[in-house]
C-alpha positions in Angstrom: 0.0 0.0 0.0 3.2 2.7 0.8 4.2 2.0 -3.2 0.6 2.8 -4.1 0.4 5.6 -1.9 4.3 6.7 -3.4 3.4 6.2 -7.1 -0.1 8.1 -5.7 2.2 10.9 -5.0 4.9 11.5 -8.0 1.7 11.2 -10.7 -0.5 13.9 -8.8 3.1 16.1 -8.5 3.9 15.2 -12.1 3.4 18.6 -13.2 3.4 21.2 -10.5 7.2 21.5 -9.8 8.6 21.9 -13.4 5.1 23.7 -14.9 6.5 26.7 -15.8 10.1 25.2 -17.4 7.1 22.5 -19.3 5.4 25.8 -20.6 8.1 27.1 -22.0 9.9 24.6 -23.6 6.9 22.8 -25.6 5.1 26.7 -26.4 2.0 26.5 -24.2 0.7 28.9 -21.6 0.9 28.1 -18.0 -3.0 27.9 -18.1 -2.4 24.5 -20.3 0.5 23.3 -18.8 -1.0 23.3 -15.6 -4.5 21.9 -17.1 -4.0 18.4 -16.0 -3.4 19.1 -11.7 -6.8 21.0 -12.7 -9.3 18.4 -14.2 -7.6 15.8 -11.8 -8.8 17.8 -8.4 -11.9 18.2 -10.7 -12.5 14.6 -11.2 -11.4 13.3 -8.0 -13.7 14.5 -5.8 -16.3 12.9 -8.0 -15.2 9.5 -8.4 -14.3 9.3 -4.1 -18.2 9.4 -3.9 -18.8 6.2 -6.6 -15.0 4.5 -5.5 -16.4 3.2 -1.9 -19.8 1.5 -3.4 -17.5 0.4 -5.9 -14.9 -0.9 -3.5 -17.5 -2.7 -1.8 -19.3 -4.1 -4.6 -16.5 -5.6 -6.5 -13.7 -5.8 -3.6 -10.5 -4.6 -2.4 -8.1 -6.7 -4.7 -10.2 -5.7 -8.1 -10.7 -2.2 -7.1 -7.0 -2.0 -6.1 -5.9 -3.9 -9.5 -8.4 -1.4 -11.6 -6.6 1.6 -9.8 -3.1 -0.1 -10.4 -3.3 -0.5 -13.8 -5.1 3.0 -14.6 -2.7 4.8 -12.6 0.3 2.8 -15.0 -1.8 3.2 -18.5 -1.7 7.4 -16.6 1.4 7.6 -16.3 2.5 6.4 -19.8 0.2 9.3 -21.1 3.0 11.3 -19.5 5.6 9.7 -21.6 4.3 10.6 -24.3 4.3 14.1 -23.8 6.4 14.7 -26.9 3.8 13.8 -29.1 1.3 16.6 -27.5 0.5 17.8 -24.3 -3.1 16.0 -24.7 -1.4 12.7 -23.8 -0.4 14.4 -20.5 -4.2 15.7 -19.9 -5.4 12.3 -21.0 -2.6 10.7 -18.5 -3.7 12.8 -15.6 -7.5 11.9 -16.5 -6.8 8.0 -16.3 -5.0 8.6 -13.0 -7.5 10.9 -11.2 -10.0 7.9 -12.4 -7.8 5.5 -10.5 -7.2 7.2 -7.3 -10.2 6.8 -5.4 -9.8 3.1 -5.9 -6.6 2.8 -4.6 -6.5 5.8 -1.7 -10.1 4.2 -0.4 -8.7 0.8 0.2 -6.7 1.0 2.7 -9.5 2.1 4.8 -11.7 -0.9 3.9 -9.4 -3.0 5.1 -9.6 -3.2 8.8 -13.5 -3.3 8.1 -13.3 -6.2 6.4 -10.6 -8.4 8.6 -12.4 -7.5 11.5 -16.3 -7.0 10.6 -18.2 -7.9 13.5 -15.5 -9.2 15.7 -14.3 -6.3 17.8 -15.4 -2.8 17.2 -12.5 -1.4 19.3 -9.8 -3.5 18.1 -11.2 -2.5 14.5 -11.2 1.2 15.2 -7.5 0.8 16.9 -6.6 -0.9 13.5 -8.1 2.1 11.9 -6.3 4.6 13.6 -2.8 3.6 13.8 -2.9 2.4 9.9 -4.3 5.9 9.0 -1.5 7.3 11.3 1.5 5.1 9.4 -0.1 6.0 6.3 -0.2 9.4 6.7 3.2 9.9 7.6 4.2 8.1 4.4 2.2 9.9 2.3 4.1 13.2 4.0 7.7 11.5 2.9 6.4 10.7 -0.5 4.7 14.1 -0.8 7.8 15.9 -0.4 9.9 13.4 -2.1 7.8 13.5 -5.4 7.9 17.9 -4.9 11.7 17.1 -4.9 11.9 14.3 -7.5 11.6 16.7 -10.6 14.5 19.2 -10.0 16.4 15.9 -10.2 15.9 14.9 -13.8 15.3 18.5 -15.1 17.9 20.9 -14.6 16.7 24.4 -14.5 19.4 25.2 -17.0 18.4 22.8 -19.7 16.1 24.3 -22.8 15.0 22.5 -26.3 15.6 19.0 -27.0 17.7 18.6 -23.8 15.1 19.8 -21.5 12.4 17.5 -23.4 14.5 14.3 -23.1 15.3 14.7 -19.2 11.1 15.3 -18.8 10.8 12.4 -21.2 13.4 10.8 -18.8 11.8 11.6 -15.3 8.2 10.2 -16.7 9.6 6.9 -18.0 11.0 7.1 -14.1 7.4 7.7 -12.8 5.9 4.7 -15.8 8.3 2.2 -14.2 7.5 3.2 -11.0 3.9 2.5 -11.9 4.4 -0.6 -13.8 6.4 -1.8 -10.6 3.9 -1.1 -8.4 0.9 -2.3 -11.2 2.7 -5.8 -10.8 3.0 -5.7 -7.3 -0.5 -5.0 -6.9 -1.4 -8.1 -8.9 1.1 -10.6 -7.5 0.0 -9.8 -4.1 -3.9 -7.9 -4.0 -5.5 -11.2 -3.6 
């Protein structure tokens, strides 16, 4: 769950730390090149209230596996940012999509381990997992705000600057793919 919540991380932060040096060097305004943050915080909110009906429904490892794999087929929209910023949009779409279904499950699954057994023990469960979780998703969070300046060099313009972007998402793809496979191997 800590990969999903990492990978969760770098693709919503795939943008915002190099969106003005991505504005510049493939001609669009910052309006565009921020676009994708934008209809993700759009779409999410409205796919959290369908995720947990569909989590419940269809079950953690599915819903988990679904979010996996759109969060992967996301981030390959990013690497193909050379062939038009649309991929990127589309990318951030298929992600925002995925979210809910993989942010939601970790919550589910103290419910259903411990459904009717011990309400205190379940709520104990809750808390401390929310607790570790958040403090990953702090590290990650700053990790993925820090990630970018790694691969893209503030000095770097034209083709240079488009293959260390191109570079840093075939990073964040793997990264995905990695945890996509994880998810299936072990989401049973």
């Amino acid at each position: 769950i800590s990969v999903a919540f990492t990978i969760n991380n770098l693709a919503n932060n795939a943008i915002i730390p190099i969106s003005s040096k991505v504005s510049k060097i493939y001609g669009l305004s910052e309006t565009y090149a921020n676009l994708p943050i934008q209809v993700s915080f759009l779409i999410n909110p409205i796919m959290n209230f369908t995720a947990g009906s569909f989590i419940d429904s269809k079950g953690l490892g599915i819903s988990f596996r679904i979010g996996a794999v759109l969060y992967a087929i996301g981030l390959l929209g990013f690497c193909l940012i050379n062939y038009g910023y649309h991929w990127v949009l589309i990318g951030a779409i298929l992600i925002a999509l995925g979210q809910p279904l993989v942010m939601n499950c970790p919550a589910k699954v103290a419910t259903y381990w411990f459904i009717d057994k011990n309400v205190y023990f379940q709520l104990f469960l809750e808390n401390r997992a929310t607790g570790i979780i958040s403090a990953i998703n702090l590290v990650t969070l700053g990790v993925s705000l820090v990630f970018p300046a790694i691969f893209v060099k503030e000095d770097a313009f034209g083709d240079e600057a488009k293959d260390q972007i191109f570079s840093l998402y075939s990073k964040y793809f793997l990264a995905g793919v990695a945890n996509c496979v994880l998810v299936i191997v072990f989401m049973r």
